[in-house]
Wavefront OBJ file of the C-alpha trace (Angstrom):
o trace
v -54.625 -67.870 -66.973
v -54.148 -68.312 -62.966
v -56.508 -70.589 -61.102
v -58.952 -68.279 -59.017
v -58.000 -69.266 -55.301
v -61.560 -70.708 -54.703
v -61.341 -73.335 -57.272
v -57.982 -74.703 -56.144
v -59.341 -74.798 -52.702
v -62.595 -76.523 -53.454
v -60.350 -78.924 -55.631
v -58.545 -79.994 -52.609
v -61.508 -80.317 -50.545
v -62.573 -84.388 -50.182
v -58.627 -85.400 -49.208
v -60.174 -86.224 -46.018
v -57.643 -88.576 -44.055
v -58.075 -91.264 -41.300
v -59.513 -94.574 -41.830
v -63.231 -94.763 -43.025
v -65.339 -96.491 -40.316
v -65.891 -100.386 -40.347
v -67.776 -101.877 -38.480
v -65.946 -104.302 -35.847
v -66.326 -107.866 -36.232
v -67.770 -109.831 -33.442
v -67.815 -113.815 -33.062
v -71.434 -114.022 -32.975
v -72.882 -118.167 -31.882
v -74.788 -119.737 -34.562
v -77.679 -120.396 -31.816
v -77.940 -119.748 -28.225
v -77.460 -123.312 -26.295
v -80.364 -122.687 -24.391
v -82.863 -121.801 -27.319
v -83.015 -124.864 -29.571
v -81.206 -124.130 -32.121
v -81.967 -120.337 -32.976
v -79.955 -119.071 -35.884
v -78.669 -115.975 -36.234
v -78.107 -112.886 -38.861
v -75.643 -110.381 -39.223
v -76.852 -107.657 -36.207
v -77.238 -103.781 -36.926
v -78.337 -101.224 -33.779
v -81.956 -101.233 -33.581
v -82.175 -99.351 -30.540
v -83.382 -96.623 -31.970
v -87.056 -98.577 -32.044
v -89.405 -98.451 -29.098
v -89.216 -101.431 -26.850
v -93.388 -101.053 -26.723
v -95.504 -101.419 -23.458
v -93.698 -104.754 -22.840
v -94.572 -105.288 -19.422
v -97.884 -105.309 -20.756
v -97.468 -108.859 -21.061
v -98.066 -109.862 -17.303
v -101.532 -108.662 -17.385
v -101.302 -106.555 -13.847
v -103.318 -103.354 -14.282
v -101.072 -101.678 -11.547
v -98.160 -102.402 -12.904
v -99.391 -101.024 -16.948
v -100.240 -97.744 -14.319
v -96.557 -97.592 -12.885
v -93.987 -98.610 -15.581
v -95.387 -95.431 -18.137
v -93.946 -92.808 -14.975
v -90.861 -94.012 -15.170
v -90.117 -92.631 -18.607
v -91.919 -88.911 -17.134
v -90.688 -88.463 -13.839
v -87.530 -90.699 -13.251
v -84.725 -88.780 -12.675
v -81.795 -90.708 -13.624
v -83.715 -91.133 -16.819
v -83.899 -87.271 -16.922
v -80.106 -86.818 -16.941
v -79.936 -89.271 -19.031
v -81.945 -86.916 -21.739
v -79.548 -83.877 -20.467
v -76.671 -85.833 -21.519
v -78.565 -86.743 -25.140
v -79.511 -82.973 -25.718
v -76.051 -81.723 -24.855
v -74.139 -84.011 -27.609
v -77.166 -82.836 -29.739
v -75.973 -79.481 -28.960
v -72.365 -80.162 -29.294
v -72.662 -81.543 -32.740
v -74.546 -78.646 -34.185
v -71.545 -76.833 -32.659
v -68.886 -78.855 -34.816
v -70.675 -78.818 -37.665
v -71.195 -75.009 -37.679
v -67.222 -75.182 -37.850
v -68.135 -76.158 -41.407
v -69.249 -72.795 -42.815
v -67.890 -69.563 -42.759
v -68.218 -67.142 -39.999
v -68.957 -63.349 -40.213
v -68.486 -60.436 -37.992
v -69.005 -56.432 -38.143
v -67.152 -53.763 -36.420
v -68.657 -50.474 -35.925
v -65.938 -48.196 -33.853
v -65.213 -44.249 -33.373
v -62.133 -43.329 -31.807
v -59.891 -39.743 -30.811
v -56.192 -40.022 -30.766
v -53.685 -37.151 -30.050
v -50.875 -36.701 -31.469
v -47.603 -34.593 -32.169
v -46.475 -33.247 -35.072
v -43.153 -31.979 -35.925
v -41.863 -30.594 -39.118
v -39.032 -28.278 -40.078
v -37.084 -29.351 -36.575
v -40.165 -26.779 -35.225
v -42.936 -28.075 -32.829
v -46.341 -26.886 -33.777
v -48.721 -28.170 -31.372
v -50.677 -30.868 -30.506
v -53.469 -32.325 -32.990
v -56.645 -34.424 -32.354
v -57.483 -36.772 -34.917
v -61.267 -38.754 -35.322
v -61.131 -41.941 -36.697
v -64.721 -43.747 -37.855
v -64.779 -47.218 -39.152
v -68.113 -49.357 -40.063
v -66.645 -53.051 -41.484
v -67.795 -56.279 -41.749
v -65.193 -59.804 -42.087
v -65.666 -63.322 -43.143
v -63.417 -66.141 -41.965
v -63.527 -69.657 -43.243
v -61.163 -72.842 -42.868
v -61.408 -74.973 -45.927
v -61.552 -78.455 -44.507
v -59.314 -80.051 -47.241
v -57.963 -83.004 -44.671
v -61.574 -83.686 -43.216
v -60.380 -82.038 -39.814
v -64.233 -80.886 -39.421
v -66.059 -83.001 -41.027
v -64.004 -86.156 -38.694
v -64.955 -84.087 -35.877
v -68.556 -83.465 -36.927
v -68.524 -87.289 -37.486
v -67.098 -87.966 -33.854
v -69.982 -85.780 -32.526
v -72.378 -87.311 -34.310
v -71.553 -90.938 -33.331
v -71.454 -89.862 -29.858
v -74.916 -88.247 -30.228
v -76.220 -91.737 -31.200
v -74.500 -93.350 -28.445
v -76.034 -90.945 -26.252
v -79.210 -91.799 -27.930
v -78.746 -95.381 -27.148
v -77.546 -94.519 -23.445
v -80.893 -92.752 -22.766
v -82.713 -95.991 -24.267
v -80.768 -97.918 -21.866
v -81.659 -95.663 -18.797
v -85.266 -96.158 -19.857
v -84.845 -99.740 -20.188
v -83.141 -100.434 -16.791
v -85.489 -98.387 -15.321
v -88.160 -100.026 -16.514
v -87.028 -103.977 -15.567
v -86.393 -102.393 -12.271
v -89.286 -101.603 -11.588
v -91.273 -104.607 -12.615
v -88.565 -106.623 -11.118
v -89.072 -104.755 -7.619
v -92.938 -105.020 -8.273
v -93.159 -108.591 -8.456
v -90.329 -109.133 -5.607
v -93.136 -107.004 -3.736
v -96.018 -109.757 -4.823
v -94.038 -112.340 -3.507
v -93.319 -110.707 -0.170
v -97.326 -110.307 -0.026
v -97.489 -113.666 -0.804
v -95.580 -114.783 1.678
v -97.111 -112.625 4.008
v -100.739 -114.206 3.493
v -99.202 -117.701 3.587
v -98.173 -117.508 6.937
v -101.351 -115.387 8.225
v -102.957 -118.793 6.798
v -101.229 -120.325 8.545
v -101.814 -118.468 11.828
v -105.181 -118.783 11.625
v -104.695 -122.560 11.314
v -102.035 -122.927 13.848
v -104.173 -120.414 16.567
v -107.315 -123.227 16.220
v -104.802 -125.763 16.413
v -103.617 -123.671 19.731
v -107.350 -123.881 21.172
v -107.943 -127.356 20.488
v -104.860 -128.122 22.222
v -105.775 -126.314 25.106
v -108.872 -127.911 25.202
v -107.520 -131.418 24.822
v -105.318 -130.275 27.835
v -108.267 -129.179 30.091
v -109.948 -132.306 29.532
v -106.917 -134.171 30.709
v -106.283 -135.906 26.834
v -102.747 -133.373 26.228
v -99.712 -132.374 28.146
v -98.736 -128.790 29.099
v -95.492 -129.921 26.652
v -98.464 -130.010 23.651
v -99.773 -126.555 24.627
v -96.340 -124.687 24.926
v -95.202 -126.398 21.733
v -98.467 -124.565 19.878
v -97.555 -121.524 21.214
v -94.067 -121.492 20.173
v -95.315 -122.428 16.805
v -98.485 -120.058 16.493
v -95.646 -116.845 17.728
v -92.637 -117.921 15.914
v -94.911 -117.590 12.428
v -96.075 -114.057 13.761
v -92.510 -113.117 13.778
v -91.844 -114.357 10.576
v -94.887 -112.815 9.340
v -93.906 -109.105 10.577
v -90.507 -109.753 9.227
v -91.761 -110.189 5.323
v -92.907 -106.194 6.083
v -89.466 -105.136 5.998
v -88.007 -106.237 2.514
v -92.154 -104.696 1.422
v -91.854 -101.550 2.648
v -88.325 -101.204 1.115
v -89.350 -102.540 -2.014
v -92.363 -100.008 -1.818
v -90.267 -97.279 -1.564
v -88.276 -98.182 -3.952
v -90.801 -98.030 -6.866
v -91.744 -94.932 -5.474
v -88.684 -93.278 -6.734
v -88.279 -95.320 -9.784
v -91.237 -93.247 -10.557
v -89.926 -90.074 -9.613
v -92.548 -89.643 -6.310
v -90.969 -89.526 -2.238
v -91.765 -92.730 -1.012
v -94.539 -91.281 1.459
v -96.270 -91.052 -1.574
v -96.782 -94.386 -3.140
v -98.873 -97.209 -1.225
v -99.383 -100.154 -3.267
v -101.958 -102.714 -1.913
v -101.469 -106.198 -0.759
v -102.089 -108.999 -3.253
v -101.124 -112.486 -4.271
v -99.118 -113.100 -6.680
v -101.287 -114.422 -9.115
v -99.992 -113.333 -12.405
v -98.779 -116.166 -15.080
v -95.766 -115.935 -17.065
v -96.149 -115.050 -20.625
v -94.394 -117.320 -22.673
v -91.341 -116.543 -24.191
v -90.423 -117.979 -27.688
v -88.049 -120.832 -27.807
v -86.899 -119.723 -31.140
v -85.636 -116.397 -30.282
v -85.132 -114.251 -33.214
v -81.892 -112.405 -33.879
v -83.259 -108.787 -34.192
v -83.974 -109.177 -30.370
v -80.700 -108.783 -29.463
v -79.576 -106.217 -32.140
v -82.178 -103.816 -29.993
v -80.168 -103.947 -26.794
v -79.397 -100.081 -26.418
v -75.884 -100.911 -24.790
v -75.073 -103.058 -27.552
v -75.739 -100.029 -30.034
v -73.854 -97.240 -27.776
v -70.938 -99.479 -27.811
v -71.008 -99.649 -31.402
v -71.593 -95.644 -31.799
v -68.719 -95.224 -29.487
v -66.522 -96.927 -31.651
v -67.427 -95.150 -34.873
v -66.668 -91.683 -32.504
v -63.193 -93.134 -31.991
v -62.435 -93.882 -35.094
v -63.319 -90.543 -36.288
v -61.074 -89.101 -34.290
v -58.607 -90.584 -35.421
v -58.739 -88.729 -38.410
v -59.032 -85.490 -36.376
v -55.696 -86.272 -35.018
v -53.909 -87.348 -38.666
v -55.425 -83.921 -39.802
v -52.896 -81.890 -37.365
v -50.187 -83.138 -39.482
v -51.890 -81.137 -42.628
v -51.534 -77.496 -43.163
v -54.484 -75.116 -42.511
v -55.662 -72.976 -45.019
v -57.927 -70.114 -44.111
v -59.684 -67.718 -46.418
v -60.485 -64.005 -45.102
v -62.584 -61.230 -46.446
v -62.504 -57.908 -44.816
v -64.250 -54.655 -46.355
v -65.742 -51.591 -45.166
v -65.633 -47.855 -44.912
v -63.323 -45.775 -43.179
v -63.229 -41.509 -42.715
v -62.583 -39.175 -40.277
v -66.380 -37.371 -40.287
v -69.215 -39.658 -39.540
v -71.136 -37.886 -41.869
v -69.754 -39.084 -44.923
v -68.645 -42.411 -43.591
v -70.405 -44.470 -46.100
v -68.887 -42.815 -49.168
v -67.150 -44.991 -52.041
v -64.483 -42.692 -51.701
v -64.131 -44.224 -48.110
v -64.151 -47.865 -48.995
v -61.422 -50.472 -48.256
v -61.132 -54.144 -48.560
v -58.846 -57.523 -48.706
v -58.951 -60.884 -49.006
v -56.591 -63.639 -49.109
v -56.014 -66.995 -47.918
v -53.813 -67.980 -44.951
v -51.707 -71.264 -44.721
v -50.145 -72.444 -41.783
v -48.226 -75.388 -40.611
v -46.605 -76.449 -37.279
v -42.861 -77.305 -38.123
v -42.065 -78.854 -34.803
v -44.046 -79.905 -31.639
v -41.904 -82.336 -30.208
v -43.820 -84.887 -30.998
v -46.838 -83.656 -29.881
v -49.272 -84.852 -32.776
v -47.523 -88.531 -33.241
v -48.113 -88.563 -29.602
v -51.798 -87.728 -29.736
v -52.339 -90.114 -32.789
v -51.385 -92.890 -31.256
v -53.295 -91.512 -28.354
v -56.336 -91.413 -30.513
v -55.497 -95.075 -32.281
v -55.373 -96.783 -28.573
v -58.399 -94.890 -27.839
v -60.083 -96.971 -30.600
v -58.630 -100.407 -30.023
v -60.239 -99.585 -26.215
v -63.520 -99.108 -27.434
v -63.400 -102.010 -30.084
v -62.673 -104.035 -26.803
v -65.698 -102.684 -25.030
v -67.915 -103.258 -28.296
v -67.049 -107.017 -27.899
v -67.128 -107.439 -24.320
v -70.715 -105.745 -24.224
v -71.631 -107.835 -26.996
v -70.301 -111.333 -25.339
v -72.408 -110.085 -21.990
v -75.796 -109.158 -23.501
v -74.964 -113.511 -25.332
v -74.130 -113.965 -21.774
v -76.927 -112.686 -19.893
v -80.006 -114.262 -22.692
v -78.338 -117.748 -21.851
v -78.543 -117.337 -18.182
v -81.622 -116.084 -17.653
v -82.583 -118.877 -20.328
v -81.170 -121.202 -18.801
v -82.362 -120.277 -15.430
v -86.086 -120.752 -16.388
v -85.365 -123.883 -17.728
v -83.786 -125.072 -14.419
v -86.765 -123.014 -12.240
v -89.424 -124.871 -14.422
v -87.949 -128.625 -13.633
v -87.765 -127.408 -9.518
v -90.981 -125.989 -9.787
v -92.556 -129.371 -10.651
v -90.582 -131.422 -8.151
v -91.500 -128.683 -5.438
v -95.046 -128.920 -6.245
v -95.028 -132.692 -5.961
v -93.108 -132.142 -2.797
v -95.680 -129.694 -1.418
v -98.687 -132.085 -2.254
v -96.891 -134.663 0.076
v -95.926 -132.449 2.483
v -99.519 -131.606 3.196
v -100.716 -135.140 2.733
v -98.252 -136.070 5.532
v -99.397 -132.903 7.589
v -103.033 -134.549 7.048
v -102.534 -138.063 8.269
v -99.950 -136.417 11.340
v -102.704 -134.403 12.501
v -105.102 -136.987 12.689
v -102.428 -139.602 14.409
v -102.337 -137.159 17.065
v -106.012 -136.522 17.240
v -106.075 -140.340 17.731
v -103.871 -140.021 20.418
v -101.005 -142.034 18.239
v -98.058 -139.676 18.426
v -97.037 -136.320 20.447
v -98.104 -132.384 18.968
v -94.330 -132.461 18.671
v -94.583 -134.277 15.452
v -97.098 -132.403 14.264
v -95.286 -129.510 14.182
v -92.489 -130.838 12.940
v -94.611 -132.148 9.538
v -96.425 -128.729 9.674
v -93.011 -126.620 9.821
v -91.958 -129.321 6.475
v -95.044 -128.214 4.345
v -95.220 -124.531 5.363
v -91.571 -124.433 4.319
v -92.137 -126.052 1.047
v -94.852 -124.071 -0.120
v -92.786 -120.757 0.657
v -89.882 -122.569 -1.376
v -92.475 -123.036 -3.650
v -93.423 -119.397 -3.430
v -89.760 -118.137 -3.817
v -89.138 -120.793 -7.150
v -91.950 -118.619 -8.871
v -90.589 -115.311 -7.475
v -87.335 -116.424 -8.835
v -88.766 -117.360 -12.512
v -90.783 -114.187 -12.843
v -87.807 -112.502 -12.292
v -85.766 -114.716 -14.660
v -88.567 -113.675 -17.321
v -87.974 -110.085 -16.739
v -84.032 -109.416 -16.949
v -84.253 -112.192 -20.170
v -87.045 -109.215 -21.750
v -84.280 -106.402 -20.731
v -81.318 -108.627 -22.252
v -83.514 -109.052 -25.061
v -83.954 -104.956 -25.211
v -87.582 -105.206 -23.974
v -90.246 -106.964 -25.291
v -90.619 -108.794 -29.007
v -92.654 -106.194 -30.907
v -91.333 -103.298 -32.994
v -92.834 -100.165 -32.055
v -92.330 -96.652 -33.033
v -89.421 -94.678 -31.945
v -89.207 -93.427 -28.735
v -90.794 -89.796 -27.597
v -87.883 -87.906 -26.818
v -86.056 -89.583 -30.084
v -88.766 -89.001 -32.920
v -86.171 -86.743 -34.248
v -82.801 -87.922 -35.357
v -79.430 -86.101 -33.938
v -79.339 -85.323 -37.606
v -82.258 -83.718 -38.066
v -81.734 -81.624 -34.782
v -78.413 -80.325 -36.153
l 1 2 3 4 5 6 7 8 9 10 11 12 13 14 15 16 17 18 19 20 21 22 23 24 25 26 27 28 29 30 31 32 33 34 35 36 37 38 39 40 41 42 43 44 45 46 47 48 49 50 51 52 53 54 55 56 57 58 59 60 61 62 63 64 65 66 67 68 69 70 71 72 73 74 75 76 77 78 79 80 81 82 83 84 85 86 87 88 89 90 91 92 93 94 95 96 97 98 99 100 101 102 103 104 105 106 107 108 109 110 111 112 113 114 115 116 117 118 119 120 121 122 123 124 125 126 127 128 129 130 131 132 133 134 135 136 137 138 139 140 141 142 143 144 145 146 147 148 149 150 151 152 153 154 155 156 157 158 159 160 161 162 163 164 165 166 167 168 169 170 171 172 173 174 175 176 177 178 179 180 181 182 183 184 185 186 187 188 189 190 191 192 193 194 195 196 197 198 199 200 201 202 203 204 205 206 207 208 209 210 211 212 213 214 215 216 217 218 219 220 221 222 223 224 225 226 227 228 229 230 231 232 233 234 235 236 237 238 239 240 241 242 243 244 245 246 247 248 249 250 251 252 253 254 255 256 257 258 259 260 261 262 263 264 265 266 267 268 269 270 271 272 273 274 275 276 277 278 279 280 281 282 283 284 285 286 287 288 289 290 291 292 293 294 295 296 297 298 299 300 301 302 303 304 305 306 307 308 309 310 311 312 313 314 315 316 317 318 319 320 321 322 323 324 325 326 327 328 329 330 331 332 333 334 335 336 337 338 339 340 341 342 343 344 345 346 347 348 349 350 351 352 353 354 355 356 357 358 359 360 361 362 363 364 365 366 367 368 369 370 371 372 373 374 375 376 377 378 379 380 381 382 383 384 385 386 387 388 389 390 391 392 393 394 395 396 397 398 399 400 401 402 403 404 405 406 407 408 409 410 411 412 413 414 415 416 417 418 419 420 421 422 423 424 425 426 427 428 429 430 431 432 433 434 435 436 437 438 439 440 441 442 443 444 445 446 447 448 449 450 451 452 453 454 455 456 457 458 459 460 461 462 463 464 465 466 467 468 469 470 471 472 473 474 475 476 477 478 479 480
């Protein structure tokens, strides 16, 4: 008894070749040297989880108002998605290769021809010719060919995934980055207007003091310069606003003619991040996980490349009916049909598929690279930005301290000179010292907020796990 055709094919089917996906190693720390001692655990993608409202934590009611737009109306973030919904699209594609594919033909056609018998010529003759048939084609994927390259997609579609989490993430820090950068610029701002309003009565008194004969003109024009050169510097802290006002304007999808965001101190206190980090942190870092995806769409592919090397078999079913009058077309007198499979197999190519599977095996080591280096960088950037607060913390205290003595020296200079015991030139000198430190002091806590914010977006946002994202509620999986 012969083996029906679909039972040795299905018996072949599973020889998939190419290597089966590992996952890369990566030399992971056993604790990051700024955290105390936190241990770690073998990492797995979690970008897939929502990074939650993390901003949240800074208690600004503006800010919980802005952040939420960027993930409706930013536009990189949009193209982002485009990107995600086209691999979606391209691995429903692929894995449609997977089934068979059917067709019908319905066609009428007149032909002419001669006909010639007994060496005599006996006219012309038209001839009608009706055909209504339908086909079915199929590859059976015996060597995996398909199924690698639904695999490829689908890893790709995940890394996509990840790339739109990242887009949403970067977006995000951005934003609250450039929002507090804007706080501190107001800041600024209303330091020195305090201080023009102290150094414009300091102006008048020296004028005064000059009319009664107790001051030289030297005092008077040294107040000036003082009182216009902090104007100056006072306009200038408008430019780096307005740019960093427009620039949360787009972040949030919106022309920048469309945003104004008041003036306020910055006034906000830094949450406290754990010193004891825990490892599922950094497994949520989006990049992290698209590198990863990447290199499970690499390896795939390697197997789509091996699979060239394999014969393809293809299985075809045609059937239909076939008559000269339309009337009776669909007659079982009419009928016709065949099936049968189809093998073929490239006997030379120069060395065309060795050449694209080693193509396809460097293509892999590359992206096993760029899994490490991305993971090494997102190590990289948690101990810098660690180790940056912990730096900004110690200069915050000795600034402070310096501050409080800077003023305490302003203090006593101010009333030496109201005694008559040195010139207005020192007092501006000690009053240029503390206005100085307390912007220093100003830009050490714009520098630590932002610190605190790009050590959130190395950590993938925020310490809570949330639900999954919007726009990713359904898996690439369940779109196919």
């Amino acid at each position: 008894m012969k083996t029906p055709i679909w039972l040795l094919l299905f018996s072949l089917a599973g020889c998939t070749v190419g290597p089966d996906y590992v996952k890369p190693e990566v030399e992971t720390p056993a604790a990051f040297k700024q955290a105390d001692g936190t241990q770690w655990k073998q990492a797995e993608p979690q970008d897939h989880v929502q990074r939650g409202p993390w901003w949240q934590v800074f208690n600004d009611e503006l800010l919980n108002q802005l952040v939420p737009q960027v993930e409706v109306s930013n536009q990189t973030l949009r193209a982002a998605l485009a990107r995600y919904q086209q691999a979606v699209a391209g691995t429903r594609a692929a894995r449609a290769d997977l089934f068979p594919t059917i067709g019908s033909t319905l066609s009428r056609t007149r032909s002419q021809s001669s006909q010639l018998g007994n060496r005599t010529f006996n006219g012309n003759r038209l001839n009608t010719n009706n055909t209504l048939s339908a086909n079915l084609s199929w590859e059976a994927d015996i060597w995996g060919r398909i199924s690698r390259t639904v695999e490829a997609n689908r890893a790709g579609t995940d890394a996509s995934a990840s790339d739109v989490s990242a887009a949403l993430l970067s977006a995000q820090a951005e934003l609250v980055q450039n929002y507090f950068a804007l706080r501190l610029a107001d800041s600024q701002r209303l330091v020195l207007e305090d201080s023009i309003a102290t150094y414009e009565k300091s102006l008048q008194q020296t004028r005064n003091r000059y009319a009664a004969g107790v001051a030289s003109k030297a005092d008077v024009v040294q107040a000036e310069t003082q009182l216009n050169a902090t104007r100056a510097q006072a306009l200038d802290t408008g430019i780096l606003r307005a740019q960093l006002e427009n620039a949360i304007a787009v972040l949030t999808g919106k022309p920048p003619s469309s945003l104004s965001i008041p003036v306020t101190r910055l006034t906000e206190q830094l949450p406290l991040v754990p010193v004891g980090l825990p490892s599922q942190l950094l497994e949520r870092r989006p990049d992290v996980a698209a590198a990863e995806r990447r290199v499970a769409a690499a390896n795939a592919q390697i197997g789509v490349a091996k699979a060239a090397f394999f014969p393809t078999v293809n299985l075809s079913v045609n059937g239909g009916f076939q008559s000269t009058s339309s009337a009776n077309l669909i007659d079982i007198a009419n009928r016709f049909w065949s099936v049968g499979p189809a093998l073929a197999l490239t006997l030379f190519d120069a060395g065309r598929r060795r050449a694209l599977s080693d193509q396809a095996i460097a293509a892999y080591d590359e992206q096993v690279a760029n899994y490490r280096q991305t993971t090494l960088t997102a190590f990289q950037e948690v101990e810098d930005n660690l180790a940056a607060l912990n730096v900004l913390q110690q200069e915050i205290v000795l600034q402070t301290q310096a501050l409080q003595a800077a003023r305490q020296s302003l203090e006593i200079s101010t009333n030496q000179y109201q005694a008559g015991l040195i010139s207005y030139l020192d007092v501006v000198t000690v009053a240029n010292i503390a206005l100085n430190n307390e912007r220093t002091l100003l830009t050490l806590r714009g520098q630590q907020f932002a610190a605190t914010v790009q050590l959130m977006r190395a950590l993938g946002g925020g310490w809570e796990p949330g639900t999954a994202l919007p726009h990713m509620q359904e898996s690439a999986r369940q779109k196919e």
